[in-house]
Backbone as XML, in Angstrom:
<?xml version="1.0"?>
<chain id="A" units="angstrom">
  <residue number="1" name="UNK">
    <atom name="N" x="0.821" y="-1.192" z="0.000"/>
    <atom name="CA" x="0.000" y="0.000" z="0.000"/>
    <atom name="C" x="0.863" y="1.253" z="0.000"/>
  </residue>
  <residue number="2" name="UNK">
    <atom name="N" x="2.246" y="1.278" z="1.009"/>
    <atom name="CA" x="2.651" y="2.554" z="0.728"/>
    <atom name="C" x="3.357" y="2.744" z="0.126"/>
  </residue>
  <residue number="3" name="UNK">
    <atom name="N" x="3.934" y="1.966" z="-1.181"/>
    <atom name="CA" x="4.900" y="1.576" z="-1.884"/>
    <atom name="C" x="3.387" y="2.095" z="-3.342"/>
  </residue>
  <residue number="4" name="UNK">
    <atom name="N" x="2.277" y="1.601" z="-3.541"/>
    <atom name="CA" x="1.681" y="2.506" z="-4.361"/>
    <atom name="C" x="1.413" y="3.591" z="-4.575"/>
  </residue>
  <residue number="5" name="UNK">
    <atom name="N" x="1.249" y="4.142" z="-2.842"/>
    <atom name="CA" x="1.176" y="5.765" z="-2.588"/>
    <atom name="C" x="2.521" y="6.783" z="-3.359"/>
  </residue>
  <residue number="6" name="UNK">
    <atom name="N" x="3.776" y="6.334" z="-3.190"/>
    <atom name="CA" x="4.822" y="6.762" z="-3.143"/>
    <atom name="C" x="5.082" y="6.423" z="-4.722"/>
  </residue>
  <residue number="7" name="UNK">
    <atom name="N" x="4.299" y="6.059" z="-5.763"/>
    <atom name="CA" x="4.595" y="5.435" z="-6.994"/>
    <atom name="C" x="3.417" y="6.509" z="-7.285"/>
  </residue>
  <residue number="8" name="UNK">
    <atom name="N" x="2.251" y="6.818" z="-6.902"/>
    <atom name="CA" x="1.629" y="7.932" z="-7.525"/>
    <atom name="C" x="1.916" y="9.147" z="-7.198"/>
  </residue>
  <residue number="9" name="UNK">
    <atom name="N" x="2.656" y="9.237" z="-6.117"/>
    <atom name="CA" x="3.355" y="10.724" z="-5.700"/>
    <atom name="C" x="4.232" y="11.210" z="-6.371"/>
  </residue>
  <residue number="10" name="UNK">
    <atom name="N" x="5.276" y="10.312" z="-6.866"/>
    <atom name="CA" x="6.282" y="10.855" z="-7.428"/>
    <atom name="C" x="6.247" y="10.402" z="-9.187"/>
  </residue>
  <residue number="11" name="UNK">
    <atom name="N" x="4.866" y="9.716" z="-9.348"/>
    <atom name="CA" x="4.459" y="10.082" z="-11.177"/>
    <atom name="C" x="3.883" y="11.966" z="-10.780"/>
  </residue>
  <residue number="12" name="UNK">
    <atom name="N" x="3.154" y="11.966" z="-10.168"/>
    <atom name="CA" x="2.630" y="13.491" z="-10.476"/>
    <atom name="C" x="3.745" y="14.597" z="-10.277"/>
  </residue>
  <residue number="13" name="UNK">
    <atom name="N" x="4.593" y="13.847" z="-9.464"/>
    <atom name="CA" x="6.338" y="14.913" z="-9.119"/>
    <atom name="C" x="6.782" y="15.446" z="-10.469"/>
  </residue>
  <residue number="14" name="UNK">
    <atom name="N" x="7.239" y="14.193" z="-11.462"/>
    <atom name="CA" x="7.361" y="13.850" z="-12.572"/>
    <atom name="C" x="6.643" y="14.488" z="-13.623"/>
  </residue>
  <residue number="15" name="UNK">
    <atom name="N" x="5.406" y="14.762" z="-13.456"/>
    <atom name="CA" x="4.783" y="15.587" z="-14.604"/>
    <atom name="C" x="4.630" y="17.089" z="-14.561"/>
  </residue>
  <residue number="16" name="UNK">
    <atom name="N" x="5.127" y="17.464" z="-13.049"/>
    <atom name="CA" x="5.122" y="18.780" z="-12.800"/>
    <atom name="C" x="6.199" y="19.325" z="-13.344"/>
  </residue>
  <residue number="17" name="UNK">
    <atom name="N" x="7.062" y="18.304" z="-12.954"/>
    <atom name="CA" x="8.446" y="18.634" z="-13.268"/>
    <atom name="C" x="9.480" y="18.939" z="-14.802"/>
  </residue>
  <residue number="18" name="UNK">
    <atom name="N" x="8.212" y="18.534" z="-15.708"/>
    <atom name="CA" x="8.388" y="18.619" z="-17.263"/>
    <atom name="C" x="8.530" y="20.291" z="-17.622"/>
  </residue>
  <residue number="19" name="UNK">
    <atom name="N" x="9.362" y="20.019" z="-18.740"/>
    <atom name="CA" x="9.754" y="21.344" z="-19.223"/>
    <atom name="C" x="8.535" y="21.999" z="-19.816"/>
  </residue>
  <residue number="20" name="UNK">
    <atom name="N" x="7.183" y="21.280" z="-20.416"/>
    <atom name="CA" x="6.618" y="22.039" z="-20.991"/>
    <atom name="C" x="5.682" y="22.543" z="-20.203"/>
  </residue>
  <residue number="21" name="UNK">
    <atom name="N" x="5.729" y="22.794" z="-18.944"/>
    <atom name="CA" x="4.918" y="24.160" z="-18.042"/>
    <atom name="C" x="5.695" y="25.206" z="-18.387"/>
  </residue>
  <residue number="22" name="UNK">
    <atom name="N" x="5.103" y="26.001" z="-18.057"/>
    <atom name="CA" x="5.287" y="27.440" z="-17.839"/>
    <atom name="C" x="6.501" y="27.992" z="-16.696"/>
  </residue>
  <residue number="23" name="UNK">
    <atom name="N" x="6.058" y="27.383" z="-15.940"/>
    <atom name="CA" x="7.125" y="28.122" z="-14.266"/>
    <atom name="C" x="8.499" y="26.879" z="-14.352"/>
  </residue>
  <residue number="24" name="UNK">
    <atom name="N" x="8.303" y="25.536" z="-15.229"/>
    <atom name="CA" x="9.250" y="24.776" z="-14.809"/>
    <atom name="C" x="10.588" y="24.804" z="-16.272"/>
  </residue>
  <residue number="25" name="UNK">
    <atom name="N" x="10.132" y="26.039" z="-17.260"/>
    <atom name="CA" x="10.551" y="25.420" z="-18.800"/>
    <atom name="C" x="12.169" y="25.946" z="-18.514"/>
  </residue>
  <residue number="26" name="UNK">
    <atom name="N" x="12.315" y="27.091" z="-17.745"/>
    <atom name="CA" x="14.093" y="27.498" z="-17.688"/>
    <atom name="C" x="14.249" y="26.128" z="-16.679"/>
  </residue>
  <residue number="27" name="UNK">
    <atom name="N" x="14.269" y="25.232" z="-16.233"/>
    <atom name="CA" x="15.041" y="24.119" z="-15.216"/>
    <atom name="C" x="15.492" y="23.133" z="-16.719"/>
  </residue>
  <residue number="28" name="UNK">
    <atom name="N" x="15.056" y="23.217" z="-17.519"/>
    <atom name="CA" x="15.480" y="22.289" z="-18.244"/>
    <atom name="C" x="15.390" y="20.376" z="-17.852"/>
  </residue>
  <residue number="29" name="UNK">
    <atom name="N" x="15.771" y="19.920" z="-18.529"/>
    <atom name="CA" x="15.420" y="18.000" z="-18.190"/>
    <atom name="C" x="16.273" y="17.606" z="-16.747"/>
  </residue>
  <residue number="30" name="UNK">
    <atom name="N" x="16.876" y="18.174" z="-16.273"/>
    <atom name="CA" x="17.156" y="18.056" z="-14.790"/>
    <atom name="C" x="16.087" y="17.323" z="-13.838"/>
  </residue>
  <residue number="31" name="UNK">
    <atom name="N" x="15.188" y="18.072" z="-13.831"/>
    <atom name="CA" x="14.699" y="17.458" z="-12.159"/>
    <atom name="C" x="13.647" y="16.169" z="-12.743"/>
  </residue>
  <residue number="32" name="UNK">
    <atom name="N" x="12.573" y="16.488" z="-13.860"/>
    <atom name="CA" x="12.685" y="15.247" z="-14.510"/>
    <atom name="C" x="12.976" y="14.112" z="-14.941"/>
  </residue>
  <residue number="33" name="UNK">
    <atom name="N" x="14.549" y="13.970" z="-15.206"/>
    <atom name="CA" x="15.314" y="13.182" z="-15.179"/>
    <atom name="C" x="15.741" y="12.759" z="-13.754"/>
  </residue>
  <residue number="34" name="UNK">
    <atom name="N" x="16.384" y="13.297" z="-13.130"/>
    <atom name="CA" x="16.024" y="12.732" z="-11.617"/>
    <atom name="C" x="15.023" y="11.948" z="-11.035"/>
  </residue>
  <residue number="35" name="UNK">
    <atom name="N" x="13.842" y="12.726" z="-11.108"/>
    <atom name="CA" x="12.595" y="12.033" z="-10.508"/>
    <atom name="C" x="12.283" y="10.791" z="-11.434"/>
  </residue>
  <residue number="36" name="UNK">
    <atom name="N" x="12.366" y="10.993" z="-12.349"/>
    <atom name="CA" x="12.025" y="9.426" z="-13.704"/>
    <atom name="C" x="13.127" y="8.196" z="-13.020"/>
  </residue>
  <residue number="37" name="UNK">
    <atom name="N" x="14.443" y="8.766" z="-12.292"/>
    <atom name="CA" x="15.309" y="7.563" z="-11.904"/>
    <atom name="C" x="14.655" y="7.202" z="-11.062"/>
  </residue>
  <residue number="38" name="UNK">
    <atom name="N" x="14.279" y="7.860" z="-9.936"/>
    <atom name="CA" x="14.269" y="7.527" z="-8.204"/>
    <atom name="C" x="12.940" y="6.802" z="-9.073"/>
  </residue>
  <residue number="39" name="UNK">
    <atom name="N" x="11.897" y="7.377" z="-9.675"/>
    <atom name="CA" x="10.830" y="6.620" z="-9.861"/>
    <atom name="C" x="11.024" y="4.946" z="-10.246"/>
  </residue>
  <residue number="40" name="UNK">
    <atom name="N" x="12.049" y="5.196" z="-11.148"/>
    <atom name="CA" x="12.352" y="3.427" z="-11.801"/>
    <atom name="C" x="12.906" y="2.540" z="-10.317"/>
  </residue>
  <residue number="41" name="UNK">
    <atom name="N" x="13.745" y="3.426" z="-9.583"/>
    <atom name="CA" x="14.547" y="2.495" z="-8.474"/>
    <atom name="C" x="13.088" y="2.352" z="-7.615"/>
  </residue>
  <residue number="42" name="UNK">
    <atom name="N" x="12.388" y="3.229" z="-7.509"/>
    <atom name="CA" x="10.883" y="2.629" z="-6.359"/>
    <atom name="C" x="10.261" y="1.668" z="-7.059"/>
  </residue>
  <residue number="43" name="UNK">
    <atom name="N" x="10.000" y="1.293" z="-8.439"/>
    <atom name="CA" x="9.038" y="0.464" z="-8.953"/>
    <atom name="C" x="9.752" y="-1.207" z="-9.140"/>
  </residue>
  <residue number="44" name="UNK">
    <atom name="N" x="11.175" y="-0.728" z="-8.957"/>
    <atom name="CA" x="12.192" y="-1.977" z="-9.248"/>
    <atom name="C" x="12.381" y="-2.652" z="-8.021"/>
  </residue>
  <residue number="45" name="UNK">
    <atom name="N" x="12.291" y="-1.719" z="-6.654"/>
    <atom name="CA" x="12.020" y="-1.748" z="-5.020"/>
    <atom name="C" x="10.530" y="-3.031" z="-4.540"/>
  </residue>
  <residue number="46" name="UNK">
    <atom name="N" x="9.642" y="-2.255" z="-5.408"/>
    <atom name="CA" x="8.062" y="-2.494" z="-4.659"/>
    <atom name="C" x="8.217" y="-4.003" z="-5.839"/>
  </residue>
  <residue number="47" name="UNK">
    <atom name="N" x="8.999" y="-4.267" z="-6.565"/>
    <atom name="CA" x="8.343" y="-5.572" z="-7.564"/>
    <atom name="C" x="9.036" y="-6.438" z="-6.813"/>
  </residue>
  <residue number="48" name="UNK">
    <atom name="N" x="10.741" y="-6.015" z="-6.407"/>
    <atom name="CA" x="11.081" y="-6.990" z="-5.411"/>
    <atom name="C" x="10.576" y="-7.260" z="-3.893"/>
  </residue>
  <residue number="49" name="UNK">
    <atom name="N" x="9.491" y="-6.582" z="-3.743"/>
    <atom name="CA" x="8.649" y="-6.469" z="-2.763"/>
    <atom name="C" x="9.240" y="-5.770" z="-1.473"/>
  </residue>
  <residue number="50" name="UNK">
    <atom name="N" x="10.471" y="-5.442" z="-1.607"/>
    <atom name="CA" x="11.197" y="-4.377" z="-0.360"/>
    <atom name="C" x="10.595" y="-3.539" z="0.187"/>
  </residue>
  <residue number="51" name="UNK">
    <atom name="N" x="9.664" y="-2.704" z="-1.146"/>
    <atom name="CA" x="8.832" y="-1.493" z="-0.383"/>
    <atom name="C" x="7.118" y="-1.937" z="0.100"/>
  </residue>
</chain>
């Protein structure tokens, strides 16, 4: 359960975090790219059932 919570928290992190808003387009693929990793290492976490 909190291993799904934390997999829809940080998809919506992830879409905020895209260049094509408005307030986020000068950060460039930075924090995106970040959050897309940590996202893969939580989903690679919760399949080995850790989280």
């Amino acid at each position: 359960m909190l291993g799904t919570i934390l997999i829809i928290i940080l998809i919506l992190m992830l879409v905020g975090a895209l260049p094509s808003w408005g307030y986020s387009r000068a950060w460039g693929y930075g924090p995106s790219g970040g959050l897309g990793l940590i996202l893969i290492i939580l989903i690679i976490l919760v399949l080995l059932g850790r989280v």
